[in-house]
C-alpha positions in Angstrom: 0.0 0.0 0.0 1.9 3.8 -1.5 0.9 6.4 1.1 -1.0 8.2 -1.2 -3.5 4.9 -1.0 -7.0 5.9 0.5 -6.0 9.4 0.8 -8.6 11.2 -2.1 -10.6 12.7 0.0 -7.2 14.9 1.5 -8.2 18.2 0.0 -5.7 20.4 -0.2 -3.1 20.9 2.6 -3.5 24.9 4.3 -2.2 27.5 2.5 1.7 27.9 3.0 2.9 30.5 4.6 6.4 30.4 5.3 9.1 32.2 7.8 11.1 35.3 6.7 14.3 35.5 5.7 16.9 34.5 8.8 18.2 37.6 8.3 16.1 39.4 10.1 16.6 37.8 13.1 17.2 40.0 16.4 21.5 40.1 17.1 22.7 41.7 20.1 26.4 42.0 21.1 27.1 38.3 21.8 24.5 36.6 19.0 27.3 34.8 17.1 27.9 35.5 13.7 26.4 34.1 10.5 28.2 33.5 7.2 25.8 32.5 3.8 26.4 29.4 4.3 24.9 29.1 7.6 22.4 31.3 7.1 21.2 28.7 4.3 21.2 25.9 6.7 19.1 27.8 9.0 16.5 28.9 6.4 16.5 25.6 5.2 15.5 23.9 8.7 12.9 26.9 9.5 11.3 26.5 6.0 11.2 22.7 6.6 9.8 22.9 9.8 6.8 25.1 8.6 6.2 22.8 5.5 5.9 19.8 7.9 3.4 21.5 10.1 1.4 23.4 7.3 1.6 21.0 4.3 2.1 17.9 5.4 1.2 17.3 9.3 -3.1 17.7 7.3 -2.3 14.4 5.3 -1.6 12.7 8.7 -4.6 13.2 10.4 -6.3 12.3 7.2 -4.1 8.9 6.5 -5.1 8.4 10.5 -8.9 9.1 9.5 -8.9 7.3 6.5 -6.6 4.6 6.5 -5.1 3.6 10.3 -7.9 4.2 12.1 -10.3 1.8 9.9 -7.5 -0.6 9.8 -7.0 -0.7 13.7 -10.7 -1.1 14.4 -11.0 -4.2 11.8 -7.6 -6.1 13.5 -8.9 -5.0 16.6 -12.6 -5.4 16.7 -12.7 -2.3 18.3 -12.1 1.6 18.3 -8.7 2.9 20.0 -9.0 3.1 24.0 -6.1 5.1 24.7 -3.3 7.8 23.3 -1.0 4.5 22.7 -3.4 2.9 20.9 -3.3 5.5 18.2 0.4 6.1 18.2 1.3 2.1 17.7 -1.1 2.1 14.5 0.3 5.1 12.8 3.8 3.5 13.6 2.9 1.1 10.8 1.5 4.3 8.6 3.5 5.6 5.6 2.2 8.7 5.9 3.1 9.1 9.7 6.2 7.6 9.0 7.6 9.8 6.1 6.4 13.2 8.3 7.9 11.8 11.4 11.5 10.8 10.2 11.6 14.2 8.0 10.5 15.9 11.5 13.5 13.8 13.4 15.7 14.7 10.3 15.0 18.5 10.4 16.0 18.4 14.9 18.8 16.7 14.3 20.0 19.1 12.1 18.9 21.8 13.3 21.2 21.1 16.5 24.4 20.2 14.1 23.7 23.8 12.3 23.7 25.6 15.5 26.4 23.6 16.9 28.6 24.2 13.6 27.9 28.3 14.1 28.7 27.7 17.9 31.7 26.1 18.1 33.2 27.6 14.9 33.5 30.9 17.4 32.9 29.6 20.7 36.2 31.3 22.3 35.4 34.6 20.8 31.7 34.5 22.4 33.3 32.7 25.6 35.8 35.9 26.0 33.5 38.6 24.7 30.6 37.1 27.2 33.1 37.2 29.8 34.0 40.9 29.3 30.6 41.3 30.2 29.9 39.8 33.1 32.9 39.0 35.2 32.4 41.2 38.4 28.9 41.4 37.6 27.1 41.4 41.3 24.1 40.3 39.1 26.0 37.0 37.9 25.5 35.0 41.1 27.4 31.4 40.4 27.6 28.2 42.5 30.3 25.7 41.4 29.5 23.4 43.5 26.1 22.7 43.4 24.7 19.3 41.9 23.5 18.8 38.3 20.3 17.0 38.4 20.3 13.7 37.0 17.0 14.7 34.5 19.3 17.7 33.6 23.0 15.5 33.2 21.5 12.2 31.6 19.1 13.9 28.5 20.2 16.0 26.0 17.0 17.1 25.6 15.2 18.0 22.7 18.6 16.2 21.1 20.4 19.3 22.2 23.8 18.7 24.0 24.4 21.1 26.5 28.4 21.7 27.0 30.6 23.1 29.8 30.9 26.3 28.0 28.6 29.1 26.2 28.2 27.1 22.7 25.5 25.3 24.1 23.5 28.7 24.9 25.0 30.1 21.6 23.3 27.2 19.8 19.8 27.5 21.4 19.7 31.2 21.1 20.4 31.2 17.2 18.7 28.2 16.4 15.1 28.7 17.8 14.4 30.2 14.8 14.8 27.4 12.6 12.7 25.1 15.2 9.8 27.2 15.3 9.8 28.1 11.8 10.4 32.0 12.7 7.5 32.2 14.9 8.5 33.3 18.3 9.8 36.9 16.8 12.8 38.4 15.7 14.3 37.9 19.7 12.5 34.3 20.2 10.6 35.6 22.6 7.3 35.1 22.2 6.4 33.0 25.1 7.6 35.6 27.1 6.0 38.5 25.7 2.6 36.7 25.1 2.6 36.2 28.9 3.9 40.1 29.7 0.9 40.8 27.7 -1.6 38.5 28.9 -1.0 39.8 32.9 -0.8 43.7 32.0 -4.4 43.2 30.1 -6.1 41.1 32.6 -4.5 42.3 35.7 -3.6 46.0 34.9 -3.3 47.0 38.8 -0.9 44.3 39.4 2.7 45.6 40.0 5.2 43.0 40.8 8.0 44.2 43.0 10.4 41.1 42.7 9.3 38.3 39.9 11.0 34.9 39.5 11.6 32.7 36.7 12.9 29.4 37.5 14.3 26.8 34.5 15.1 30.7 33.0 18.2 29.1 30.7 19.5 32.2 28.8 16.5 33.9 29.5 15.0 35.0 26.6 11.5 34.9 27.8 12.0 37.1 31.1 13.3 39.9 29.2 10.5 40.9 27.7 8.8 40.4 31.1 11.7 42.6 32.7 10.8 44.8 29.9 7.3 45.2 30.8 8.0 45.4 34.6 11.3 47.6 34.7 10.6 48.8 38.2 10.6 44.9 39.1 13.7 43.3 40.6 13.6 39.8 38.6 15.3 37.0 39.0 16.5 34.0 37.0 17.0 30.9 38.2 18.8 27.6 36.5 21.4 24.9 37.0 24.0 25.6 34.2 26.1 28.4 34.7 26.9 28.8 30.9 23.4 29.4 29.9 23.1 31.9 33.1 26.6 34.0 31.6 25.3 34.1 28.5 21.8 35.4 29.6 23.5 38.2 31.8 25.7 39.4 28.7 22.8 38.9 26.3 20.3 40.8 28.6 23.0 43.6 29.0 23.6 43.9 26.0 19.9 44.5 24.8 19.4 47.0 27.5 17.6 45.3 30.2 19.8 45.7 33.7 16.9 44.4 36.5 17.6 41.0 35.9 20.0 38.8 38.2 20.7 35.6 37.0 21.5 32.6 39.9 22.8 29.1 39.3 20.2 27.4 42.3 18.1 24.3 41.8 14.6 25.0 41.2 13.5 22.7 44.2 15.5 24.1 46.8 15.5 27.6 46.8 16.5 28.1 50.7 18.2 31.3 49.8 14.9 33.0 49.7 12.8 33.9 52.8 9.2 32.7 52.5 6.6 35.5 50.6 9.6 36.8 48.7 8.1 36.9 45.4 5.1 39.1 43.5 5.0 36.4 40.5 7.0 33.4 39.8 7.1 31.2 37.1 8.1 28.6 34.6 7.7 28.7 31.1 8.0 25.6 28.9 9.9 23.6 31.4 7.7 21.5 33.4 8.1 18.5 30.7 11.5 18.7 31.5 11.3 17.9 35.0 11.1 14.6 37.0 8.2 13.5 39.5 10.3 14.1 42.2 11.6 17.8 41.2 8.2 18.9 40.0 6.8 18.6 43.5 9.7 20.1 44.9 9.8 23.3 42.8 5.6 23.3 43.3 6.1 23.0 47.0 9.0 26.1 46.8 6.7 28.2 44.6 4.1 28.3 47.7 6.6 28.8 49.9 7.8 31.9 47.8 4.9 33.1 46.5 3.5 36.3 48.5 -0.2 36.5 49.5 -2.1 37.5 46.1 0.6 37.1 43.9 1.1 34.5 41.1 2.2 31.2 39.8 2.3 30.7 36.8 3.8 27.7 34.4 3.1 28.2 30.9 3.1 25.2 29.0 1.3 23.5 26.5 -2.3 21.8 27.7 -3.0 19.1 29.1 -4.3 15.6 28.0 -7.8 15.2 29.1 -10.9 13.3 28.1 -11.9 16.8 25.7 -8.7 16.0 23.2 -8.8 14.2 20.5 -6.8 10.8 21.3 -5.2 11.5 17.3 -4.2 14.9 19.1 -2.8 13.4 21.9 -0.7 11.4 20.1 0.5 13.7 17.8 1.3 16.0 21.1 3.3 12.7 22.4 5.6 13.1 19.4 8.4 14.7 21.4 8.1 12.4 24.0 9.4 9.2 22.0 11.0 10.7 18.7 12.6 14.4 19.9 14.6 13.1 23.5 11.8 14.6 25.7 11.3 11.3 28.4 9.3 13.3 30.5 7.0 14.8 28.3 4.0 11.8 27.9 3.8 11.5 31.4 3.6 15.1 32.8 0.7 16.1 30.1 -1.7 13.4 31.8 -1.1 14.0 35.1 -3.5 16.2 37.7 -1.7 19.3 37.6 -4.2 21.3 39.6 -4.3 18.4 42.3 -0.4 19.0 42.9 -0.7 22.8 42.9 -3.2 22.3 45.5 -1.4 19.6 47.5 1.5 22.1 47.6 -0.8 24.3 49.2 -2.7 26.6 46.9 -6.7 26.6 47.0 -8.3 25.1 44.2 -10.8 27.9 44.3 -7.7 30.2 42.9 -6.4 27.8 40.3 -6.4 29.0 36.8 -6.2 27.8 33.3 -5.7 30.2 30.1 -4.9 30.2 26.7 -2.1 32.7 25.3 -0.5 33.5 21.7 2.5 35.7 21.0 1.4 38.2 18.4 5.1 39.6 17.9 6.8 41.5 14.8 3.6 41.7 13.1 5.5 43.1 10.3 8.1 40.7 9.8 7.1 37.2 11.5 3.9 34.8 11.7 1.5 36.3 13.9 0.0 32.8 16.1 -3.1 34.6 16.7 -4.0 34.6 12.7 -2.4 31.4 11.8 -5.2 28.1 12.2 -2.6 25.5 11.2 -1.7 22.9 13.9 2.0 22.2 14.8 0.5 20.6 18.1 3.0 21.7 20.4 5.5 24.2 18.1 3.4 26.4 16.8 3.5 30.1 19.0 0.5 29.3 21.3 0.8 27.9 24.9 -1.2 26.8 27.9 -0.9 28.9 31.5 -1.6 26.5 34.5 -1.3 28.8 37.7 -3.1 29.9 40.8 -3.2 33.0 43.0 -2.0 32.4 46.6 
């Protein structure tokens, strides 16, 4: 059976409409250098990327309608029960198969491109970081504090993350290329989609100290620190090469109330208790293990000051609502793109361990946000109805007010 078999009724795939040129992506004074070469590479991966989600992600869901699903229910005698059962059929799917290896093919590289870019100048970023933040009170280091194993043992999202700052180098460049261009010119979109989201719905609310835990380089709290530049924020994460970079990168764009500390997210002892206006996480729960997640759910309490917020911005939650074809397609990352934890942590009851770290399920919340960013030069999320389930520039809050 060809993979075009049983696929007439496909219609055509969404109208294609692809990322702009690399570039016009943001640089600041330690974004690394791009020759044509690379440049091609990265236009390559981003334009891939967006084909994949846009022209041929629609012919999956139909080959899964038309031709797996059919197929499951006559071997099995019945319809699929679970997330699993839908994954293991389209396993066996051509369709599934050709977009799946061709979205492996693209991450993998995507991380050699940024690597290549990285590496080819890494002691010229390493030095030119350094100029910037040696001395720097708001560079707040800790040698000797232990790498957790979930953070050590998984190169996550196939990225390698190195003793030095060619690992930050590579993630900061090469975002672009794995969201097709859709996070704006700076990446930031997840940041500035939540910025916005609080200053429209709570437009009273003035933070005084906000907290960003699993911050990496940082790129989504400057646009918060932006929005908030009366705020004393914080960034908090265990490698001290991503936390350099971030203080050189954030300097260098202007933004000077950000501290960045190397601490682990579930011990944050340093702080006193009701410390922080507004802490948060964004897109870094489904890198977390059981045990940490609780942790850094029981510190956020602990932090958190009486009416201010918690929020984790992720994407949503499996639940009885989804599509089980959606939920597989979401559970992608989890077994082809190095994310272990990923499957696990979108079916379990998120509100039920916010509230048995303390918070009142009366004050939980759950709310949809999009980055509309460079309106004149990028993909604006909130006018684009393709689905990328889980890359596309549109995320899921999960938070509570204390």
């Amino acid at each position: 059976m060809t993979a075009s078999a049983n696929l007439k009724n496909a219609g055509p795939a969404q109208a294609y409409d692809g990322p702009p040129d690399y570039q016009a992506v943001g640089r600041h004074a330690v974004f690394p250098q791009t020759d044509h070469d690379e440049i091609a590479r990265l236009n390559f991966l981003a334009h891939m990327n967006r084909h994949l989600s846009t022209r041929v992600m629609p012919f999956v869901k139909t080959a899964w309608e038309n031709r797996a699903e059919p197929e499951l229910v006559k071997t099995s005698g019945q319809p699929p029960r679970t997330r699993h059962d839908v994954r293991k059929a389209l396993v066996n799917d051509p369709m599934f198969a050709t977009w799946s290896a061709l979205r492996r093919m693209t991450m993998e590289q995507r991380q050699q491109a940024g690597r290549w870019t990285a590496v080819r100048q890494a002691e010229t970023l390493a030095a030119h970081t350094r100029a910037l933040t040696d001395g720097d009170p708001r560079l707040q280091l800790d040698p000797s504090l232990p790498i957790p194993r979930y953070v050590a043992a998984v190169d996550h999202h196939c990225m390698p993350f190195p003793g030095d700052v060619s690992g930050a180098v590579s993630y900061d460049h090469g975002i672009f290329a794995t969201t097709g261009g859709m996070l704006g010119r700076y990446s930031d979109g997840g940041g500035q989609a939540v910025a916005a989201w609080v200053k429209k719905t709570h437009p009273d609310f003035k933070p005084r100290r906000i907290l960003e835990i699993g911050a990496t380089l940082g790129h989504n709290l400057v646009p918060i620190a932006q929005a908030f530049p009366d705020a004393e924020v914080v960034a908090v994460d265990v490698g001290a090469p991503m936390l350099r970079y971030g203080l050189a990168r954030a300097k260098s764009m202007g933004v000077n109330n950000i501290t960045f500390v190397q601490a682990d997210g579930s011990d944050l002892s340093r702080y006193a208790d009701a410390s922080f206006d507004w802490i948060q996480t964004t897109m870094f729960l489904h890198e977390l293990s059981y045990a940490s997640m609780k942790a850094i759910f029981a510190e956020t309490h602990r932090l958190l000051k009486p009416d201010g917020f918690v929020l984790h911005v992720e994407q949503p939650q499996y639940t009885p609502e989804m599509p089980l074809f959606e939920q597989a397609m979401r559970d992608w990352d989890s077994f082809y793109n190095n994310e272990p934890f990923w499957s696990t942590l979108h079916e379990i009851d998120i509100d039920g361990w916010l509230v048995e770290a303390g918070f009142e399920r009366s004050k939980l919340m759950h709310v949809g946000v999009t980055a509309v960013v460079d309106r004149d030069l990028f993909p604006d999320a909130a006018d684009d109805d393709s689905e990328d389930y889980g890359r596309k520039a549109a995320w899921h809050i999960l938070g509570a007010r204390k």
